[in-house]
N, C-alpha and C positions, 0 to 999 in steps of 0.2 A: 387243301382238300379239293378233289376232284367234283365236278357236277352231280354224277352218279353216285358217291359217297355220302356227297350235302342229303341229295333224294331219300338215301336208306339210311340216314340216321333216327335214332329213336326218336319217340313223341309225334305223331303224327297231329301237326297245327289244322285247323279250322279251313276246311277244304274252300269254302265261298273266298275265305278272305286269301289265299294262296290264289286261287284260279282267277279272280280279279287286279290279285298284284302283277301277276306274270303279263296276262294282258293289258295293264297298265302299261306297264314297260314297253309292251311289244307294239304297242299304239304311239308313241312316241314318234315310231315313224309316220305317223299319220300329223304330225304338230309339225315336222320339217317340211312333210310336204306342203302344208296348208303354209307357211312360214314362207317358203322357197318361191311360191308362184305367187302369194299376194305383195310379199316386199318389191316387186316388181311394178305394182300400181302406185307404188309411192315416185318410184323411180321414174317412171311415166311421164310425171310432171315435167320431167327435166331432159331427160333422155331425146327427143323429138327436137329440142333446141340446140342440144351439145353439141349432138352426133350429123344436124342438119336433114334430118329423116322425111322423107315422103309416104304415103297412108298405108301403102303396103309394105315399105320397109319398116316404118315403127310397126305395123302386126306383126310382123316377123320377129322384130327384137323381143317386141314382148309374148310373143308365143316360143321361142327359140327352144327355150328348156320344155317345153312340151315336145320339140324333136326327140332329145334326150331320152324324155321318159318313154316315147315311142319303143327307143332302143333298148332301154332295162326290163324291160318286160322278156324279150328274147332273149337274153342273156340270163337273165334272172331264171328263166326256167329249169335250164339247166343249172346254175350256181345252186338251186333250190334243192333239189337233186343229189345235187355233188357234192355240196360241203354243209348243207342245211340250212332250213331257216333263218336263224337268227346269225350265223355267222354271213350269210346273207348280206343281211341286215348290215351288220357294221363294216364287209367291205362297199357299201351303199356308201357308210357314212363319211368313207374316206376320202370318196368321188363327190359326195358333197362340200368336206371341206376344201377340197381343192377349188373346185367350182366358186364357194363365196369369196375367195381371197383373191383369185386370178379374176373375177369379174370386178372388183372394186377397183381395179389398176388401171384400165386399159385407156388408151386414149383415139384407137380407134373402133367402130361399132363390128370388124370384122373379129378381130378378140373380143371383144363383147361375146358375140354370138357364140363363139366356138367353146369359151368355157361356162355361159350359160346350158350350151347344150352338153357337155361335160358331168357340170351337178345336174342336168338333170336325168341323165342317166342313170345317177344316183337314186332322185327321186324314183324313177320307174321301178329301180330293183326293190324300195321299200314299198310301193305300194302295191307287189305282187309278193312279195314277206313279209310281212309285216298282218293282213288282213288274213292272210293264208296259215300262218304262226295261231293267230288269236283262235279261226275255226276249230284247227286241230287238235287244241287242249285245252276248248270249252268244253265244260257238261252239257249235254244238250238241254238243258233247261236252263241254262245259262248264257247259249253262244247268241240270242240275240241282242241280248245287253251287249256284253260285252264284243261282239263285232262293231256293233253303231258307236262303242268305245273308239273304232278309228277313226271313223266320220268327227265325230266329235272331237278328237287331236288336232286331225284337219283345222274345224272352225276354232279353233282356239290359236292355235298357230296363224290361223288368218285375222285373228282379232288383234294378236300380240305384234303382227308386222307394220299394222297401220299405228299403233299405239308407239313403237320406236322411232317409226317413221315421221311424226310429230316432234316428239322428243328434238329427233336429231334436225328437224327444219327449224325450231326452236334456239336450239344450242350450238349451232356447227355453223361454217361458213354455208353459204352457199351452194360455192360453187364444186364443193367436193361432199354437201351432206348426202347423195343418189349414191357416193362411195359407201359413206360408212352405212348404209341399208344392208347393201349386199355381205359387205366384211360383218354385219355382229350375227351374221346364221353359225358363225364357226362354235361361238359359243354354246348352242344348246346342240350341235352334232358333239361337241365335247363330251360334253353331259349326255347325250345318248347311248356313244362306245363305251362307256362306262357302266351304266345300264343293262348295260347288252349282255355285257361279259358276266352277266348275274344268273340269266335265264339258262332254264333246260331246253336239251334239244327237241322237236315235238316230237311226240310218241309215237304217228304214223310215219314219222320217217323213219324213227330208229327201227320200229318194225320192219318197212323194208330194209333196210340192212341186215336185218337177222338178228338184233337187239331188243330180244324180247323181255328180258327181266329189267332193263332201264328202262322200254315203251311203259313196263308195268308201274315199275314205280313213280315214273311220271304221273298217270294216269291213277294211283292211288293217289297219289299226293294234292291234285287239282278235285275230285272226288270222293269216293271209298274206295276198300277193297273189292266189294262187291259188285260195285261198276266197273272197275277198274280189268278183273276177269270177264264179264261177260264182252266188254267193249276189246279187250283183245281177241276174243272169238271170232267175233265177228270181222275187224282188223286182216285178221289170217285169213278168214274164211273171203272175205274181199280181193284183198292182194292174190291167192291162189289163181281165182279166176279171169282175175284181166290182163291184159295184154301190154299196156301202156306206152301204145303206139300212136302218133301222131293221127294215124289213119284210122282207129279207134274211134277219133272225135264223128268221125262219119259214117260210124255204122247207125244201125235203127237205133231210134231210144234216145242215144246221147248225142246224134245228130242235133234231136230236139233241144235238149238239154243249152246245146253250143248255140243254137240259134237263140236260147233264152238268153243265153249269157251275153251276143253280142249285142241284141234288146238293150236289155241294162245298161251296157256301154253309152248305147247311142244315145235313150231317152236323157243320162245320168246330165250328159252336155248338153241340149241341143233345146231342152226344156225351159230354157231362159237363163236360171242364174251363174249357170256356170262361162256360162260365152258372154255373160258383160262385167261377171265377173271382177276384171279387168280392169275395167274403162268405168267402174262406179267412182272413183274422184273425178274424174274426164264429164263424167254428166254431170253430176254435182254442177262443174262451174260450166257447163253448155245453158244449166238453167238460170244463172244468174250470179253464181257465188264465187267471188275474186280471190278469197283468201285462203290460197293452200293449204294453212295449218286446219282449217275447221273446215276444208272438203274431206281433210285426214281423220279427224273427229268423227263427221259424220259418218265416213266409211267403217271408221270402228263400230259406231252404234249399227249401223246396218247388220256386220258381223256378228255383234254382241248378240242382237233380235235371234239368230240363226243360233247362236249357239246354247239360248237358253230352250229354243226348241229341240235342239238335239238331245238335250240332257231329258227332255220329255221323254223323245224316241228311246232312249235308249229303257226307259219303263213301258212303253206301252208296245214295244214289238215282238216283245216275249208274252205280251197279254192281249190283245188283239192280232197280233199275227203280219205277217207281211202283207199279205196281200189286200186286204180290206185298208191299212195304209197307206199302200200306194194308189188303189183307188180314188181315197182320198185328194192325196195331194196332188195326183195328176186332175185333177176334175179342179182343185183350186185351183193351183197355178194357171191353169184357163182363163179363172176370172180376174185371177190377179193381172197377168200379161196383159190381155186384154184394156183392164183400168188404165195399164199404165203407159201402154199406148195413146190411151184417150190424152192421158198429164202430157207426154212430151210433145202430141200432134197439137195443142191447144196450146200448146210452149207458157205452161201454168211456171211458177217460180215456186222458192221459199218451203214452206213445209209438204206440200199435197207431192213432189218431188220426193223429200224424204221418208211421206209416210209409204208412199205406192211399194220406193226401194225396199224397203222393212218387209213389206206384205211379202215381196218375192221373195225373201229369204226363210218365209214360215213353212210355206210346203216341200221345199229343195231342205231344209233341216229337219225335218219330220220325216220325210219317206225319200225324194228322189235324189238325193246327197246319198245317205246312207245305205240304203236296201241295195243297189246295184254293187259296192264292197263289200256288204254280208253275205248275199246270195250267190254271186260268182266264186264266191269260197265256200260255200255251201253245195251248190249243186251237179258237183262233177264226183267219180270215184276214185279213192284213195292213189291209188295208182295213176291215174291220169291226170289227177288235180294241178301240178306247176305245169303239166303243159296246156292240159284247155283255159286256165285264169294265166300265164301267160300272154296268148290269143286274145282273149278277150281284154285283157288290161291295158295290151297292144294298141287294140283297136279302140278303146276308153282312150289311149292318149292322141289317136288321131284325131279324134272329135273333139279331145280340148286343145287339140295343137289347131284345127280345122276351126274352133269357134272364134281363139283369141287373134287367127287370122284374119276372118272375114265380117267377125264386129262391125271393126270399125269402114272395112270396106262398105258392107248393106247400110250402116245408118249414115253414109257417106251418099250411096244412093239414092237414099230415101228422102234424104233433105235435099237434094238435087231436083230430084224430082216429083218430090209432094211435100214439099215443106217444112218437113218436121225427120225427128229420126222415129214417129211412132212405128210406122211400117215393121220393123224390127222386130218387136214386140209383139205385133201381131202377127209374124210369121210363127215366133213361139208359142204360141196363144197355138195354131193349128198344130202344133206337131204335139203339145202336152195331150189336143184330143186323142190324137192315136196313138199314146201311152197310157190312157186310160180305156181305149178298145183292148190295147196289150195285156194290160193287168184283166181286164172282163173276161178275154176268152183265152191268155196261156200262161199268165204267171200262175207257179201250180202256191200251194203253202208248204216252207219248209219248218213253221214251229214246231219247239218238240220233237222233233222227228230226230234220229243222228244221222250222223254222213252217209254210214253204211246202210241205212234204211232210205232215205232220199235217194242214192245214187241207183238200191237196188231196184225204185220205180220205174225206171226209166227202160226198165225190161218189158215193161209191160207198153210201153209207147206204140 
């Protein structure tokens, strides 16, 4: 039975629990992602000694796949385009298995590099599918939950890498357990193509192609009928008037729009947790702690902290809203950074180390993790959406190919030259302030709102 047949079969099932399972699925690339860039911290421990690495070559190994995802994003736009969403998605996931099984081998850091940035090409196409999928066939009373549903894949993927990563320093040699890190991602890209091949295609793309009674029945079936018509009127009435031109991104309105999006981008990294992201087992034992396994431990619990606040997010962003969210959390993580500058410039040890790590993981899982993958999928027009969240996802991967760079460079610095790596810290401490000037004077609200009402704001810009 074909996709569109499954759609138009009788009995129409319980629209919440259908529009949640699909984006379940479709968030799955959000668990490889998070998967793919933290199994790397585990790797970390070992990789600097193997491969013989200097402070900017290990930033390079372990930023590598953040090239990649640079590159999927461009690609991805059009693939998005051309062959849809979710088929997308699982030529991503193919690029990904390559990537985990070619990086397990290698014996010199220049393979290394090259199929790092291979998968993570992959990764780039799913994090520009995958968030872009979930907007387009939420209900709008729905899509902030379930967008924060990818953030949330993410942190859970990030929790499961450090949690194998144990295991396998436990049970495996050595000098080959940084191998099997990378070779067990092939398993849950398994179990994703699989998934994959489940979902419909989304309904604003089938519209642009002219696939109006499959857009329909999508769009019943995640829904009612009732929404399901009015939400293709407007669909049509959308797509009729735009252009869906790269140069589009820079007329009035949606200039603003693009400049929101690359906002999101920047703040998403640059805020603290995603640039040490990284290098949280590397602190661990800068503050005192010798034993691998339980820097592994600790890194999970970090993650855990994050991902029991995402599951908060993903209830309170359809009910408070975005923007008073990230308000929020850009104003904490201020305080947080700030603390925890104080901990590593005082070179504190032991717990005041783990708890400061945890604090940084509550605001970045509350709002600035999440909100910048729901709103960039959020706040462009039907027509223009794979190319401007292209752009913008682009540009998200250079400030995390740009943080897991120059980490370890600035707290390399910083201990050089004032003793400690706090400096670091409090450079993000400054930059959270002017994410919460961002959120004060131009992140607009997109609750409740649908796409075709959001995008058609920006007429009035």
């Amino acid at each position: 039975m074909s996709q569109t047949e499954g759609m138009q079969g009788t009995g129409q099932p319980k629209t919440k629990l259908y529009a949640f399972g699909v984006a379940f699925v479709a968030s799955v690339g959000g668990f490889l992602f998070g998967y793919d860039l933290a199994i790397v911290c585990g790797a970390n421990l070992y990789l600097k000694d193997v491969f013989h690495l200097s402070d900017a070559a290990f930033g390079f190994a372990t930023g590598s796949a953040a090239l990649g995802c640079i590159i999927g994003p461009f690609i991805g736009g059009w693939l998005c385009d051309f062959m849809g969403r979710n088929r997308t998605m699982i030529f991503a996931c193919i690029l990904l298995g390559i990537g985990s099984v070619l990086t397990a081998i290698p014996n010199d850091i220049v393979t290394f590099n090259i199929f790092r940035i291979v998968g993570g090409i992959g990764v780039g196409l799913c994090s520009i599918a995958s968030p872009m999928y979930i907007s387009e066939i939420a209900p709008p009373r729905m899509r902030g939950g379930l967008g924060v549903m990818y953030q949330l894949a993410i942190v859970v993927g990030s929790i499961a890498a450090p949690g194998i990563s144990y295991l396998l320093v436990r049970f495996t040699p050595e000098a080959v357990c940084w191998r099997w890190m990378f070779a067990s991602e092939l398993l849950p890209v398994i179990v994703f193509v699989i998934l994959l091949a489940m979902l419909p295609q989304s309904p604003r793309w089938l519209a642009q192609r002219g696939r109006y009674e499959e857009a329909l029945a999508v769009l019943t079936k995640v829904d009612s009928p009732e929404f399901a018509k009015e939400e293709m009127i407007q669909i049509k009435s959308s797509l009729k008037e735009e252009k869906g031109s790269f140069a589009e991104l820079f007329s009035p309105g949606i200039r603003y729009a693009f400049g929101i999006g690359i906002l999101l981008a920047f703040f998403n990294n640059w805020t603290g947790w995603s640039a040490m992201g990284g290098y949280i087992p590397m602190l661990f034992q800068q503050s005192g702690l010798d034993d691998r396994a339980i820097a592994f431990l600790k890194f999970t619990l970090t993650y855990a902290t994050m991902g029991v606040i995402t599951l908060i997010a993903c209830w309170t962003v359809d009910l408070v809203g975005r923007r008073p969210l990230w308000l929020f959390g850009s104003a904490l993580m201020a305080v947080v950074t700030a603390l925890t500058g104080l901990v590593f410039h005082f070179h504190m040890s032991g717990w005041p180390v783990l708890v400061v790590l945890m604090l940084c993981a509550i605001p970045h899982g509350l709002a600035l993790g999440p909100l910048p993958w729901l709103m960039m999928s959020e706040i462009f027009p039907t027509h223009l959406r794979a190319r401007a969240v292209s752009l913008t996802t682009a540009f998200l991967w250079v400030t995390i190919f740009s943080g897991a760079q120059l980490f370890p460079i600035i707290t390399g610095f910083t201990e050089r030259h004032f003793g400690s790596v706090g400096g670091a810290f409090w450079l993000f401490t400054i930059i959270c302030i002017a994410a919460f000037l961002f959120g004060w004077r131009m992140l607009p609200e997109t609750k409740g709102r649908t796409l075709e009402e959001i995008s058609a704001s920006w007429k009035k810009t």
